[in-house]
C-alpha positions as CSV (number, residue, x, y, z in Angstrom):
1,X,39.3,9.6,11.7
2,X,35.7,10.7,10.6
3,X,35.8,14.6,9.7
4,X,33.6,16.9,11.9
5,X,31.5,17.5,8.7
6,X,30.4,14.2,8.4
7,X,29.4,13.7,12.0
8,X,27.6,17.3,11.7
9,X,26.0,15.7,8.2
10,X,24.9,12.6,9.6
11,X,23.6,14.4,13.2
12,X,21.2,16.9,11.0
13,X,19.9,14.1,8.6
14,X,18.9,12.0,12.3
15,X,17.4,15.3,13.7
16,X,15.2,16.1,10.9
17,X,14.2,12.5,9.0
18,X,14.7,10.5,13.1
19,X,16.6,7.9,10.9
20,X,19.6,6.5,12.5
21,X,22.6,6.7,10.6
22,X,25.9,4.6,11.9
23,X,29.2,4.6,10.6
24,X,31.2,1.3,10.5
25,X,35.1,0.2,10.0
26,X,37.2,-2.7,10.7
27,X,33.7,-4.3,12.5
28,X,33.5,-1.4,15.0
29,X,31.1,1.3,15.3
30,X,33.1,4.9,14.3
31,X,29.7,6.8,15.0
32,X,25.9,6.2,15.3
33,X,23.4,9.1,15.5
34,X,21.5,6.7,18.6
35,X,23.1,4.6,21.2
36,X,24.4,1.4,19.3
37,X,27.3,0.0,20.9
38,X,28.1,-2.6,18.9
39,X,27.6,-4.2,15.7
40,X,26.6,-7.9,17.6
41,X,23.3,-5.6,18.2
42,X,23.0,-4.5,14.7
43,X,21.3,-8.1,13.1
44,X,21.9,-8.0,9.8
45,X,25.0,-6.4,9.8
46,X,26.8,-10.1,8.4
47,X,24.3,-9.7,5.3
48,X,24.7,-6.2,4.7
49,X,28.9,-5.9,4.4
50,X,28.5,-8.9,2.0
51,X,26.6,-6.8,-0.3
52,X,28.9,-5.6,-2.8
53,X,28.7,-1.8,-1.3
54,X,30.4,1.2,-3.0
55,X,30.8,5.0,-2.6
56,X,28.8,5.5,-6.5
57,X,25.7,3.9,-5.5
58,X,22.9,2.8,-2.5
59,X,21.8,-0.5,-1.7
60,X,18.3,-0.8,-0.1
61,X,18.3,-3.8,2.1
62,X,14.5,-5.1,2.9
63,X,14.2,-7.5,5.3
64,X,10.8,-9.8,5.3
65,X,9.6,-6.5,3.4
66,X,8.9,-4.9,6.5
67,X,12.5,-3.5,7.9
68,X,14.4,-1.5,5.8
69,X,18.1,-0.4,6.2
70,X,20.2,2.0,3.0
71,X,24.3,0.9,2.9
72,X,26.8,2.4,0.9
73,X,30.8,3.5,1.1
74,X,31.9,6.5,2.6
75,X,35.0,7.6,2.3
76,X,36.2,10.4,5.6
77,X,39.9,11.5,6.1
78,X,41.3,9.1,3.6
79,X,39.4,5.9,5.6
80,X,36.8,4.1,4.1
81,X,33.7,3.6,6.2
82,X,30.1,1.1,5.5
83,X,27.6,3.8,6.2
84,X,24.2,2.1,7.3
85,X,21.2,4.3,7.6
86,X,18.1,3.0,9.5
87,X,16.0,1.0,9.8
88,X,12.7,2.1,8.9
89,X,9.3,0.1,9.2
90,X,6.7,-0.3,6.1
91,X,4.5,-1.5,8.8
92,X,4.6,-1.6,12.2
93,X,3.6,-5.4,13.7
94,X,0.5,-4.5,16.0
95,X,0.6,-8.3,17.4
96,X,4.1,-9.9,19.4
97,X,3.0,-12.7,17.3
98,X,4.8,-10.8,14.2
99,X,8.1,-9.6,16.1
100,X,9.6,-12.8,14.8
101,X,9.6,-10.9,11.4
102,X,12.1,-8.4,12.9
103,X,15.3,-8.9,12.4
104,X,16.3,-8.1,16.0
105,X,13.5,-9.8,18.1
106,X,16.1,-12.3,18.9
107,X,18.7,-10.5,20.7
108,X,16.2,-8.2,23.1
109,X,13.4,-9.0,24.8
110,X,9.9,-8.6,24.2
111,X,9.1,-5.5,25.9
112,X,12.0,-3.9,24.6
113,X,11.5,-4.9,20.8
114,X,8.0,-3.7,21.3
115,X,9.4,-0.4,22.5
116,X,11.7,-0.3,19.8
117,X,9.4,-1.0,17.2
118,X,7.2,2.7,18.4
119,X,10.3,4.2,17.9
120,X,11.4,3.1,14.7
121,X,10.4,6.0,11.9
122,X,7.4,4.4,9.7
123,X,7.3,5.4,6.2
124,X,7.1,3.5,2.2
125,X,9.9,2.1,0.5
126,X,9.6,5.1,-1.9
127,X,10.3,7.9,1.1
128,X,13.0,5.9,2.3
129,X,14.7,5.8,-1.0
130,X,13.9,9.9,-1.2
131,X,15.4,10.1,2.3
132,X,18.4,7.6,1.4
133,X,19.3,10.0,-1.8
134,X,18.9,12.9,0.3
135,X,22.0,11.5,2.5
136,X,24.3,10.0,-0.3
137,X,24.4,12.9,-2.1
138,X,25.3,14.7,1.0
139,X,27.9,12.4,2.3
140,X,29.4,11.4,-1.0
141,X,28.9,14.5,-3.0
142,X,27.0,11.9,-5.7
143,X,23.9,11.9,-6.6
144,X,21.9,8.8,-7.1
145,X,18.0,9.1,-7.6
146,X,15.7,6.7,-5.8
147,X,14.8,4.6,-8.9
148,X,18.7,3.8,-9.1
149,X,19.4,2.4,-5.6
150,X,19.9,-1.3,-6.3
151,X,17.6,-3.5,-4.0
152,X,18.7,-6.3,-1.7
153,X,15.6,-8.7,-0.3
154,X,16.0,-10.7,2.7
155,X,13.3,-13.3,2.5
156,X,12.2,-14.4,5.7
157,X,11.6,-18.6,4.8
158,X,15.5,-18.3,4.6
159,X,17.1,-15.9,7.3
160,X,14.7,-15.6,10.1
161,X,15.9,-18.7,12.9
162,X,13.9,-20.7,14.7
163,X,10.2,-19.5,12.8
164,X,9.2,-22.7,11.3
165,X,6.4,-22.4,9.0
166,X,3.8,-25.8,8.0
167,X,2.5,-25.7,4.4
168,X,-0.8,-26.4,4.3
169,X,-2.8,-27.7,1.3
170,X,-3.4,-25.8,-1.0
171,X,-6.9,-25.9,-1.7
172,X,-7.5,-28.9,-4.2
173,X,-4.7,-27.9,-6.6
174,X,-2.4,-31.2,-5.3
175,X,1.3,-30.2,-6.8
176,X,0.7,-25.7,-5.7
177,X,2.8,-25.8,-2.7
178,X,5.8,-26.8,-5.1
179,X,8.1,-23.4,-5.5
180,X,8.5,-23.9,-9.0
181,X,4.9,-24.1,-9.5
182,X,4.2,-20.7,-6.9
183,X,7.8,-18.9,-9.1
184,X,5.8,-19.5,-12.1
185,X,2.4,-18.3,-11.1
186,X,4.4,-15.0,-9.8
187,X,6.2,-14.4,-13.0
188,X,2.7,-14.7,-14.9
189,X,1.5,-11.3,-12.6
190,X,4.9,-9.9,-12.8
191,X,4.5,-9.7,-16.8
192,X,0.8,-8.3,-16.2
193,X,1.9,-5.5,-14.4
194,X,5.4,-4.7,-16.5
195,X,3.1,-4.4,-19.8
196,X,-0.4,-3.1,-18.1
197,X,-2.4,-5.5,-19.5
198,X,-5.8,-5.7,-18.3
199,X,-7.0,-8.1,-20.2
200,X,-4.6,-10.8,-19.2
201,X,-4.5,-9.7,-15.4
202,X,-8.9,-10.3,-15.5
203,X,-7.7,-13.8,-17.0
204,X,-5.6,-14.6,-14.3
205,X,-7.9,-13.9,-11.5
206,X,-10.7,-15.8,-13.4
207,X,-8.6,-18.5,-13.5
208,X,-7.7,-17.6,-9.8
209,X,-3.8,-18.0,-9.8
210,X,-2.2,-17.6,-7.0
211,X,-5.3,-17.2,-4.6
212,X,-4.0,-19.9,-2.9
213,X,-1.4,-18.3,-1.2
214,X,-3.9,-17.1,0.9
215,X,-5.0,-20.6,1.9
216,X,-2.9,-20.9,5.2
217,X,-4.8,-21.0,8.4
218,X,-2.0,-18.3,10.7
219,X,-3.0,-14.6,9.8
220,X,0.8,-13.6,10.0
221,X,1.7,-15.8,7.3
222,X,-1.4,-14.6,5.1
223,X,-0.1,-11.1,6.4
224,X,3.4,-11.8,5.3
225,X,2.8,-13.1,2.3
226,X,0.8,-10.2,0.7
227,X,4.0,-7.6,2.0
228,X,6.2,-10.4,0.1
229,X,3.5,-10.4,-2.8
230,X,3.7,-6.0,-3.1
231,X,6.7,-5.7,-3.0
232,X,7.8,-7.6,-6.5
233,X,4.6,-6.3,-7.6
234,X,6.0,-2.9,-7.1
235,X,9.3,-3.6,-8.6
236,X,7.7,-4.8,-12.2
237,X,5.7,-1.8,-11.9
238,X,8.9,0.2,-11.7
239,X,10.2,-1.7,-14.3
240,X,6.7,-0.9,-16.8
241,X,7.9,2.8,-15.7
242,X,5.9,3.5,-12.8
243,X,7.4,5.8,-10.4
244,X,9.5,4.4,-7.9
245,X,7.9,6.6,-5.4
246,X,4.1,6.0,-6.6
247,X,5.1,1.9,-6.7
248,X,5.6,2.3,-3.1
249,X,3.5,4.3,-1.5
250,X,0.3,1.8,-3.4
251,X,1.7,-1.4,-2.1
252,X,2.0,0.1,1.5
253,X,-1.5,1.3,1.5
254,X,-3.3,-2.0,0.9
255,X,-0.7,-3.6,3.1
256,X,-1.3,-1.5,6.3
257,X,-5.2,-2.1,5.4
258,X,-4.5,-5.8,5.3
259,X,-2.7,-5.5,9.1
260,X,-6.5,-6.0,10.8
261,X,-7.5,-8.4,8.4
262,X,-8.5,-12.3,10.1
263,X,-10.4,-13.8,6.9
264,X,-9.0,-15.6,3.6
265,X,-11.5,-13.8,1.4
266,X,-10.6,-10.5,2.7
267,X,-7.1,-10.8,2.0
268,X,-7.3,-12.2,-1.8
269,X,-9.8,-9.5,-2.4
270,X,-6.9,-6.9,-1.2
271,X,-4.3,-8.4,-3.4
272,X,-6.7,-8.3,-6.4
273,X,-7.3,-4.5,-5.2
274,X,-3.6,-3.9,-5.4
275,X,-2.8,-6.6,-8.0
276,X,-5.0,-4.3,-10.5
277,X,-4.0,-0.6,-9.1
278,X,-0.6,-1.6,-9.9
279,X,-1.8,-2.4,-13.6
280,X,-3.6,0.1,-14.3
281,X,-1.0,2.6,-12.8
282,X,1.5,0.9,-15.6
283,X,-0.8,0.9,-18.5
284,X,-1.8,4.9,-17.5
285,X,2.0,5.7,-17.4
286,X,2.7,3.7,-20.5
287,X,-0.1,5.1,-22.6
288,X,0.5,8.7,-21.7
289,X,3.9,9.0,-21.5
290,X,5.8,7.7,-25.6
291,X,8.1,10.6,-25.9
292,X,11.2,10.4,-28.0
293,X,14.1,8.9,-26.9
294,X,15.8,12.8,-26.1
295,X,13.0,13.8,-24.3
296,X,13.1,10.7,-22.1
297,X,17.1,11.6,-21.8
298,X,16.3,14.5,-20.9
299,X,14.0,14.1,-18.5
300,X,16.3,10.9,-17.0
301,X,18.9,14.1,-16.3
302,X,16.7,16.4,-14.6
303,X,15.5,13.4,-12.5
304,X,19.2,12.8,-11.1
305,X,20.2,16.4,-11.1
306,X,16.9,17.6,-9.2
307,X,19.4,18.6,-6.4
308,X,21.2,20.9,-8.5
309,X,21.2,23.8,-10.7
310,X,19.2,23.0,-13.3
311,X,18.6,25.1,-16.9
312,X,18.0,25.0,-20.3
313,X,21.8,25.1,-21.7
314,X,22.7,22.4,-19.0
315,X,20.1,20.0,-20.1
316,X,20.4,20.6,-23.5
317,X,24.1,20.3,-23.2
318,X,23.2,16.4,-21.4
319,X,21.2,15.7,-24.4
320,X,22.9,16.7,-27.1
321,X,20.9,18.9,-29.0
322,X,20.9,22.9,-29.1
323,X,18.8,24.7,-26.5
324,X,16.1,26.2,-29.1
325,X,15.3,22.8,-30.7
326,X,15.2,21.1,-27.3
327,X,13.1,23.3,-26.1
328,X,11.0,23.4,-29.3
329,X,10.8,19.5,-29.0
330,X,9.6,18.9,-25.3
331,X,7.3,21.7,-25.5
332,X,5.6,20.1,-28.6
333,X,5.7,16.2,-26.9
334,X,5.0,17.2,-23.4
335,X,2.7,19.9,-23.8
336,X,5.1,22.3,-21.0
337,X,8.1,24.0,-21.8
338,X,11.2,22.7,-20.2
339,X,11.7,25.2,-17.9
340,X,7.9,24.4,-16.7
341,X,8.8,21.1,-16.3
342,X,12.2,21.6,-14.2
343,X,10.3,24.0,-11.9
344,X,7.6,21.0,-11.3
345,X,9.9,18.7,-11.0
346,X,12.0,20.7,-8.2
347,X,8.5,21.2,-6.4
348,X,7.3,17.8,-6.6
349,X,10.2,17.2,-4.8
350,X,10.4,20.2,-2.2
351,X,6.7,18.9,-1.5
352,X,7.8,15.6,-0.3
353,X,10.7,17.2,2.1
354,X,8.1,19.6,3.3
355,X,5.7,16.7,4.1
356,X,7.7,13.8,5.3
357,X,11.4,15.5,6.8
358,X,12.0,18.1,9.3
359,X,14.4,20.4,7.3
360,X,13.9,23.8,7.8
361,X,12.9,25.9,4.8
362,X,16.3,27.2,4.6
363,X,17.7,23.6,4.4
364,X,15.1,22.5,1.4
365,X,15.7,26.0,-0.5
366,X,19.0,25.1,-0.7
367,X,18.9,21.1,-1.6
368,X,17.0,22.2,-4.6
369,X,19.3,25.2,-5.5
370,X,17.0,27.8,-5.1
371,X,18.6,31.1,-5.2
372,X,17.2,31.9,-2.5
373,X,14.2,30.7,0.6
374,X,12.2,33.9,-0.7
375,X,11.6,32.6,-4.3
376,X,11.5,29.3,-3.1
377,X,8.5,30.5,-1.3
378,X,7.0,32.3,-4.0
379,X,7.2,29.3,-6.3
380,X,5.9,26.5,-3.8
381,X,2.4,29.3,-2.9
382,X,2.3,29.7,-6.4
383,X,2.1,25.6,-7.0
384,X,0.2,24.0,-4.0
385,X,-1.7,27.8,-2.7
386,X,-0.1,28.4,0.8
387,X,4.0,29.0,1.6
388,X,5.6,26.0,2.6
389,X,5.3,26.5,6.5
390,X,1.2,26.8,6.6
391,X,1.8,23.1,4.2
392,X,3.4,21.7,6.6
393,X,1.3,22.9,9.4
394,X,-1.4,21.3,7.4
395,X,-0.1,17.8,7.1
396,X,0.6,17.7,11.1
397,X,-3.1,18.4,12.0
């Protein structure tokens, strides 16, 4: 039986992110924060429980890159349960044309996809994964940080039934509709943007690799293809060490440019946009940021620990190295002492709550272990110039 704190847990996180959270064992639904019935409505449900879950870690299932869902173990009153949180939307399809791309347009019809679809939350990969952290740590007592949620991606060639899709020629290039040939033009970008190199990525576009893609006469698949395109892009730029969360939010912003877009030239000149913000993103981050290998440890702990109580001793401690030489050595690499950099860290991340959840002050004071809402006020005015409430005020106008 599912203890009343995990029902109360999983009710709050739907009231103040509006992601649907639903509990699952033996195949039937223990609990859902909306009116699921059954898992024969939930589409993907086959793909997700075949995804190697556990109770240490999240997997982020994207489907077509455009429908997300989070699953993970949860274990309530000695019972194991597949938690599923979502979905979300990276982009909501502004044609019926596109519903295909959902995983659920199959079993509803299309007035009532379409009315699903406005009520579906909308936000990046890189909030999501916030959100998804958020939840875990809460349900599981574990934390696991956004740029540690393993990713699953549904690819829609392969799972979608019934959307048949014609290769057309690929400009005069007579062997480029191969997938060996389109695997190996990808991989050549992917190492462009894991090493930030310019030089090579204005070589590449000279030469015009992979322009082609954009060569198909249906918009949707031009569409499609550029949300495919972003979101590897933004995975090697994680792996170059972009920020999950900046990865993200750049791919979605070209992609829900690209939603009105009709003409070929439009849409290469968007990916070479992204293509090269997601370089020079990597090549910034990798040219600022070559501290020693304690500093990055220590920085790695803060990052997972951001929803605890965080000081000196206890990082040091993490590291390995007395507090007055750690905090000799990040102050003289980073250029900010540690306890600087824990308070930034801790607001970077209140900021986002703030922004993109409903929690209530009280609620966000607490996830970042503030000792109490009043300082937590005082520090957020002192950082972005107005209390929390008047920010978020702000953001809804």
């Amino acid at each position: 039986m599912i203890s009343e704190q995990t029902i109360k847990k999983m009710e709050l996180f739907y009231k103040f992110s509006n992601i649907s959270v639903t509990l699952i064992r033996s195949g039937k639904i223990a609990h859902c924060t909306y009116d699921l019935q059954s898992v024969d409505k939930l589409a993907i449900y086959d793909k997700i429980i075949n995804s190697n879950l556990s109770t240490d870690t999240i997997k982020l299932i994207t489907y077509n890159s455009l429908e997300c869902y989070g699953a993970f173990l949860h274990m309530s009153g000695n019972q194991e349960y597949i938690a599923i949180v979502g979905p979300v939307l990276t982009a909501r399809p502004l044609s019926k044309d596109n519903y295909g791309y959902l995983s659920f347009n199959h079993l509803y019809d299309t007035e009532t996809v379409k009315n699903f679809i406005h009520l579906i939350p909308l936000m990046p990969i890189g909030e999501f994964s916030n959100a998804l952290s958020l939840l875990f740590f809460e349900l599981n007592d574990v934390f696991c940080s956004a740029d540690k949620i393993q990713l699953d991606r549904l690819d829609f060639r392969e799972f979608i039934d019934g959307d048949e899709f014609s290769e057309q020629p690929h400009m005069d290039a007579p062997n480029m509709n191969s997938n060996d040939h389109i695997h190996k033009d990808i991989e050549l970008y992917l190492n462009v943007i894991r090493t930030g190199d310019l030089k090579k990525l204005d070589e590449l576009f000279k030469k015009q690799v992979l322009f082609y893609r954009f060569s198909e006469e249906s918009t949707k698949i031009k569409l499609y293809t550029l949300i495919s395109i972003s979101t590897m892009f933004g995975l090697a730029a994680v792996d170059g060490g972009l920020d999950f969360s900046d990865a993200s939010s750049l791919g979605n912003t070209f992609i829900t440019l690209a939603e009105s877009f009709e003409k070929t030239s439009d849409f290469i000149a968007t990916f070479k946009k992204m293509t090269r913000g997601f370089v020079i993103q990597v090549h910034d981050s990798q040219s600022k940021y070559h501290y020693s290998k304690s500093i990055k440890k220590a920085m790695s702990y803060i990052d997972r620990h951001i929803h605890f109580p965080l000081s000196l001793e206890t990082v040091s401690q993490s590291v390995g190295l007395s507090r007055p030489y750690l905090s000799q050595l990040f102050s003289k690499e980073v250029g900010n002492s540690l306890q600087t950099y824990i308070q930034e860290k801790k607001m970077e991340e209140a900021e986002k709550l703030v922004k993109f959840t409903k929690m209530s002050m009280s609620d966000i004071s607490s996830s970042l272990s503030f000792c109490s809402q009043s300082y937590f006020t005082e520090v957020f005015k002192k950082v972005y110039g107005i209390t929390p409430v008047q920010y978020r005020k702000k953001q809804l106008k």
